[in-house]
N, C-alpha and C positions, 0 to 999 in steps of 0.2 A: 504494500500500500504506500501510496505517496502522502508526505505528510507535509505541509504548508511550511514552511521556513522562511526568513525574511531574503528576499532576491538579491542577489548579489548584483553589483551595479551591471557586467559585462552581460548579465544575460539580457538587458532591455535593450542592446542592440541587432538581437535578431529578431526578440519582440517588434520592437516597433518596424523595422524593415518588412517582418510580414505582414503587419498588420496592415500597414500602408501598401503591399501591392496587393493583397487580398480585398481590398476597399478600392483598389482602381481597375482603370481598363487597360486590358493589356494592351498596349500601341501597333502591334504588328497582326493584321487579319487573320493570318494562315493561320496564328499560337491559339484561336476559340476555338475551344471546343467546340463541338453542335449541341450538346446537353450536359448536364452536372460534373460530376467529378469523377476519373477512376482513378482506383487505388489497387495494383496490380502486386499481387505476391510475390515475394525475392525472385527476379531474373537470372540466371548465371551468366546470361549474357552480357546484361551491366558492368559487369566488370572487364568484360574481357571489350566490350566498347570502349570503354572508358580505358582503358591498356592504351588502345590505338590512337586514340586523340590524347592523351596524355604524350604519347612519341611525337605526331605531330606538332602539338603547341609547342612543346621542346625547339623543335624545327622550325618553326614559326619564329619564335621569341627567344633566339638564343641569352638574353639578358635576363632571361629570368629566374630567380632563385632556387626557386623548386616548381613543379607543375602537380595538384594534388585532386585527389578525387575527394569530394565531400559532399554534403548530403543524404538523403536519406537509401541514395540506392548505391552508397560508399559503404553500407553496412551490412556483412551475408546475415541473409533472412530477412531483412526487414521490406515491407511492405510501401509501397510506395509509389506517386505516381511516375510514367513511361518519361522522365525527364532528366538527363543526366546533368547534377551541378559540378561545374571542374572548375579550381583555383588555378590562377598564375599568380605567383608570389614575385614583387618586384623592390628592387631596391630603392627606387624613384620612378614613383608616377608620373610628372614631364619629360623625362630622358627618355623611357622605355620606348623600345619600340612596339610593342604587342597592339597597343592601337591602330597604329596605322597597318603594320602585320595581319590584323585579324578583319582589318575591312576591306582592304587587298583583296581575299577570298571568300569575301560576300559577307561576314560575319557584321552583324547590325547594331550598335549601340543603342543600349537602352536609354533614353532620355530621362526620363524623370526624377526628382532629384532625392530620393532613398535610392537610386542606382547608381548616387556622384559621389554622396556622402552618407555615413555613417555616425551614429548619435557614440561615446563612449569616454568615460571619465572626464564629464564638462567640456567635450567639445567635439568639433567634427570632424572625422576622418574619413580622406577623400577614397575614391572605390571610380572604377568601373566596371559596368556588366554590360554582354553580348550574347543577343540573341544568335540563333543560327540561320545560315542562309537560308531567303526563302525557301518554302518546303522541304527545309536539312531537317536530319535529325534532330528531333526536342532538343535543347540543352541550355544552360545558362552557364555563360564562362563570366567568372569573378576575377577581377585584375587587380589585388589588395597590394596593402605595403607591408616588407618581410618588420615583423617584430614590434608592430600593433596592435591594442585590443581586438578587433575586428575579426582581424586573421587567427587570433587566438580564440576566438568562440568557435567558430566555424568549425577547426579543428578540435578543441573540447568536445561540440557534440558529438564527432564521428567518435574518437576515440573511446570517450567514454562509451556510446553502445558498440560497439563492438567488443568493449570488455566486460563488458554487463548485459549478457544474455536475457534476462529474466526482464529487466525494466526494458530491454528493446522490445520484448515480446509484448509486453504493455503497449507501449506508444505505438506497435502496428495493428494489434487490436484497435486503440480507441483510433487510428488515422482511417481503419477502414470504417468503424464504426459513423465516426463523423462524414465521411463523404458520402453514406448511404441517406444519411438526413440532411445533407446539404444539395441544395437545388445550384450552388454553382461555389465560384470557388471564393467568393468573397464571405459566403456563407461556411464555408469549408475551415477558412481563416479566421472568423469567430469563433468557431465552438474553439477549433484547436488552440486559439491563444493564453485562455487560462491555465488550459496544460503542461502547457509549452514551457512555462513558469516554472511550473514545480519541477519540471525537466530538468529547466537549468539550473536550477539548486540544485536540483540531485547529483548534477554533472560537476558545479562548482564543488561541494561536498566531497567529490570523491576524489578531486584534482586534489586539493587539500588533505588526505588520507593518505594516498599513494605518491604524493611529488611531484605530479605527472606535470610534461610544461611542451610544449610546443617542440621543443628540437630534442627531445627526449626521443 
């Protein structure tokens, strides 16, 4: 059972990031749906996707720090929708080349501005994300900076489930549960948000137990 703790500041920065694109529209046509939400059970293929564009961005962005898989179908077993999220971690967000690299080959900037900047310890930190080219495979590519809060949640969540079998199994429970009562996905992004909370306590909690830290 998850039990209520007081949130730690770094989890309001994924909070609020989903809750603001779960409240808007997506800007790209191809990305709607045609109805509600799916929530598809662990793929083996995810990973082995996400293998191959991980080499590519590599190849894309040789300035970039590391290139990482995260999100929810970064974790075997977990449930989740058909959308692969992959980090490029950069040393400097104006020098990198990954932007102009990734629009080169169709790859889309997401305009809005929880897709430029990020909320985390009294201030913003800047971010890019890119859609895939039109009718590409789903994905969302994160363009963070190496050794900021930001990029530190991001990687807590994966981490933390994939060492914590039993609470993953939770959270792809209630994410199938929630998209079955959700008529779309802004609806999807409210139930999930209160949970999402206790999540990250539970994920902060364990960083704190274990030592665990980013370049671990």
């Amino acid at each position: 059972m998850w039990h209520c703790r007081a949130v730690q500041p770094d989890a309001w920065i994924v909070i609020r990031s989903l809750q603001a694109f779960y409240t808007s529209n997506v800007p790209f046509p191809d990305e709607l749906a045609p109805t509600g939400v799916r929530v598809l059970g662990y793929q083996q293929e995810w990973a082995d996707e996400a293998h191959e564009l991980t080499v590519r961005l590599r190849a894309l962005v040789p300035d970039a720090v590391v290139v990482e898989h995260i999100g929810s179908t970064s974790i075997p077993g977990m449930s989740a929708k058909d959308c692969l999220d992959m980090m490029i971690v950069v040393a400097d967000l104006d020098t990198t080349t990954a932007g102009t690299s990734l629009t080169e080959v169709g790859y889309r900037r997401r305009p809005e501005p929880w897709n430029n900047d990020e909320p985390a310890q009294g201030r913003l930190w800047p971010k890019m994300v890119f859609a895939p080219p039109e009718g590409g495979r789903a994905v969302n590519i994160h363009v963070r900076l190496a050794g900021v809060p930001t990029t530190r949640v991001a990687l807590l969540f994966r981490d933390f489930l994939r060492a914590s079998p039993g609470h993953a199994r939770t959270w792809a429970h209630f994410k199938i549960a929630a998209a079955e009562a959700a008529d779309d996905l802004a609806a999807y992004g409210a139930i999930k948000e209160p949970a999402w909370r206790l999540l990250m306590d539970l994920a902060e909690q364990w960083s704190t137990e274990t030592g665990w830290s980013p370049d671990a």
